[in-house]
C-alpha positions as CSV (number, residue, x, y, z in Angstrom):
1,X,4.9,11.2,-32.4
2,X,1.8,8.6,-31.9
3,X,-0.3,9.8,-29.2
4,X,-0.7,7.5,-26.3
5,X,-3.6,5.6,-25.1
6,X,-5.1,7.2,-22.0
7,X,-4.7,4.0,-19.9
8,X,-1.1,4.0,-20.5
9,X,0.7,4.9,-17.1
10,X,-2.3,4.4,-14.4
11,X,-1.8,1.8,-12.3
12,X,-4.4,-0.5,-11.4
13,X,-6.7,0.0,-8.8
14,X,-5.8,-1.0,-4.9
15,X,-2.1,-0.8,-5.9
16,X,-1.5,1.9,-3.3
17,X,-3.3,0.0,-1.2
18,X,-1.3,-3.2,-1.4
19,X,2.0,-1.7,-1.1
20,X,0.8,0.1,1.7
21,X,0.2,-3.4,3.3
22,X,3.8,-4.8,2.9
23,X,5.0,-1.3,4.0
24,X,3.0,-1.9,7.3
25,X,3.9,-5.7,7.4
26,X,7.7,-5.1,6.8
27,X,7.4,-2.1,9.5
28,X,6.2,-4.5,12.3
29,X,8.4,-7.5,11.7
30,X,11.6,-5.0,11.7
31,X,9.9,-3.8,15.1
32,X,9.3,-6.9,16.3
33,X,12.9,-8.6,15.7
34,X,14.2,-5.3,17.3
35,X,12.8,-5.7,20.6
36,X,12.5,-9.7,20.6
37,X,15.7,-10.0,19.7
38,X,18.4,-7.6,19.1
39,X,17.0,-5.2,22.5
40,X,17.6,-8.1,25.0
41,X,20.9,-8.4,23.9
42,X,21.8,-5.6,24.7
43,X,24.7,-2.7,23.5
44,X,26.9,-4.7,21.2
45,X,30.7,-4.6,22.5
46,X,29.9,-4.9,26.5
């Protein structure tokens, strides 16, 4: 078998960083439409 190029695999640089990012961003609109929306409702079925 060819050996692979050392590159191969490695993602580029910041790319933890960036998903990290929408990780946070998806975290705090989930929180926000919790208790903006859905908690003032209150307990579905009453």
């Amino acid at each position: 078998m060819a050996e692979l190029p050392p590159e191969l695999g490695k993602h580029p640089r910041g790319t933890l960083a960036v998903v990290g990012l929408y990780g946070v961003i998806f975290i705090l609109a989930w929180l926000a439409f919790f208790f903006f929306v859905y908690a003032p409702r209150g307990v579905v079925g009453r």
